[in-house]
N, C-alpha and C positions, 0 to 999 in steps of 0.2 A: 753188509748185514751178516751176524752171524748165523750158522744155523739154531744155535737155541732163540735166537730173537724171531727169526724164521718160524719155528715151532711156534712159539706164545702168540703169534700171530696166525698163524694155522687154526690153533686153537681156540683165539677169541671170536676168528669168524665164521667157527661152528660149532657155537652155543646154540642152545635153542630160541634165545630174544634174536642174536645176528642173523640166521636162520630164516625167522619168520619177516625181520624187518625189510631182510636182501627181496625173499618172495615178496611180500605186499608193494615193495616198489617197483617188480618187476611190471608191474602195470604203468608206470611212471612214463612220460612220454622223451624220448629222450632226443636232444636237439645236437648232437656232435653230426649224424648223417647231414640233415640240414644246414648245418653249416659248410662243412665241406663242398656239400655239391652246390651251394651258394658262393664260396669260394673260389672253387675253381671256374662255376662258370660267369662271374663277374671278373677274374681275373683276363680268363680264355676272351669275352669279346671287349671287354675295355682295354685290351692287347691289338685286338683286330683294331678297333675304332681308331686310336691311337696311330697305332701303324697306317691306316689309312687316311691316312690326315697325313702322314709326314710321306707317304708315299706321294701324295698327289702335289707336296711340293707347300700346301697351305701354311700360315703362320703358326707357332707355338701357341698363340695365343688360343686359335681355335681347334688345337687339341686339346687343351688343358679344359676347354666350356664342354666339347662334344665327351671328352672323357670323364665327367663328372655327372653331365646329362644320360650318359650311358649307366656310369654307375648306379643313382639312386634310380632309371626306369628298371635295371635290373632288379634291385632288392626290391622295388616295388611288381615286379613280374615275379621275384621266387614268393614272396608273402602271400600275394594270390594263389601263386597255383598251390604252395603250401595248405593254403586254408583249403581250398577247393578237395584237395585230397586227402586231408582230413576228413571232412566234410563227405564226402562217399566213402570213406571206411567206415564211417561212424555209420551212415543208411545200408551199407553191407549188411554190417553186424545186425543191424535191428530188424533186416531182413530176414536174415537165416534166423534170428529169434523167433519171428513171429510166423516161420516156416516151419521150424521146430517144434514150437508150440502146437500150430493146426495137425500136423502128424501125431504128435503126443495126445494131442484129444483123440483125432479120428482115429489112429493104429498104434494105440496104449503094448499091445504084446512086441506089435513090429517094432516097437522104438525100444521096447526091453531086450528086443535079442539083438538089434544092432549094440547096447552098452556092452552086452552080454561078446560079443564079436570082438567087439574094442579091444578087451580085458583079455578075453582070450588070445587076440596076439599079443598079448604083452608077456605071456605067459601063464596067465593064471587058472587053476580048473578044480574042476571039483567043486567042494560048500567054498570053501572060498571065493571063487570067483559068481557063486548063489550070492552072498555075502556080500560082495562087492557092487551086484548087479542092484540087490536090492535096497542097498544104501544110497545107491546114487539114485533111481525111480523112486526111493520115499517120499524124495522133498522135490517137487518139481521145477525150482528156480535147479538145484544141480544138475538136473535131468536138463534139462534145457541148455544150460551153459554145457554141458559137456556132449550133446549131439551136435547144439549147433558150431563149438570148435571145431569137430571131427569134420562138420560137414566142410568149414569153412578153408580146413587143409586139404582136405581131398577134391576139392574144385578149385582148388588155385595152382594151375601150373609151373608159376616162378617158383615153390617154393622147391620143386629140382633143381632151378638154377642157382639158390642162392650161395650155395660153397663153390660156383662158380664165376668168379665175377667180371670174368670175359664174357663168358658168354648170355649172363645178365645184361652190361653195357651193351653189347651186339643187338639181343632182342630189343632193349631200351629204343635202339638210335632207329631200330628200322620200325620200332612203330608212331615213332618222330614224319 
């Protein structure tokens, strides 16, 4: 590819339609992790299964049933736990919303200077960061989404491990 093609492409995917389109699908749920770790671990025990069958000396015939029987109970074991943990991110989230919210009603200033906290490490001071504070506590659906994201990264642990993905798998396997 050359570099002006490189450019023109640089450039169409940051227009302001490309832009907003990339953002709004960043909520999109995306199934490559999913499959992968459905991959490898139906490969990982329909390897075991297999080999344990030809280890023990048994016919081809009854690797070929117990290796297929392994397969579809696996995708039928990731599809469960799939939905399953789906299914408590989603009651997380609606957690910390409706945790957000009781705060936002009872401690209306407390939750303005937590925005107010946010913004300022991010750098921002002065009417600006006035500005900022106040735009977001105008409308209560943003005030909401945006304490309870805060709250929801600074009570999750993993999210230090995640540029690490040793020691992500490591935690993973010992709370197996």
């Amino acid at each position: 590819m050359s570099s002006d093609s490189e450019q023109e492409v640089h450039q169409r995917d940051h227009t302001k339609e490309a832009i907003a389109a990339r953002l709004s699908g960043a909520t999109q749920h995306s199934y490559l992790g999913d499959f992968v770790l459905g991959a490898v671990d139906g490969t990982v025990t329909t390897f075991a299964v297999v080999s344990g069958v030809a280890g023990a000396g048994l016919p081809s015939g009854v690797a070929v049933v117990l290796g297929f029987a392994n397969v579809l109970a696996d995708g039928f074991s990731m599809a469960v736990g799939n939905y399953l943990s789906t299914k408590s991110e989603h009651e997380i989230l609606e957690l910390a919303r409706r945790t957000e919210e009781r705060h936002i009603e009872q401690h209306p200033e407390g939750e303005r200077e937590e925005i107010r906290q946010i913004f300022r490490s991010k750098g921002f001071e002065g009417g600006l960061l006035e500005t900022i504070t106040d735009t977001i506590t105008e409308e209560r659906g943003r005030w909401v989404d945006t304490c309870s994201r805060r709250s929801l990264v600074c009570n999750l642990n993993l999210h230090n491990l995640l540029g690490r993905p040793r020691s992500l798998s490591l935690h993973l396997c010992l709370r197996v």
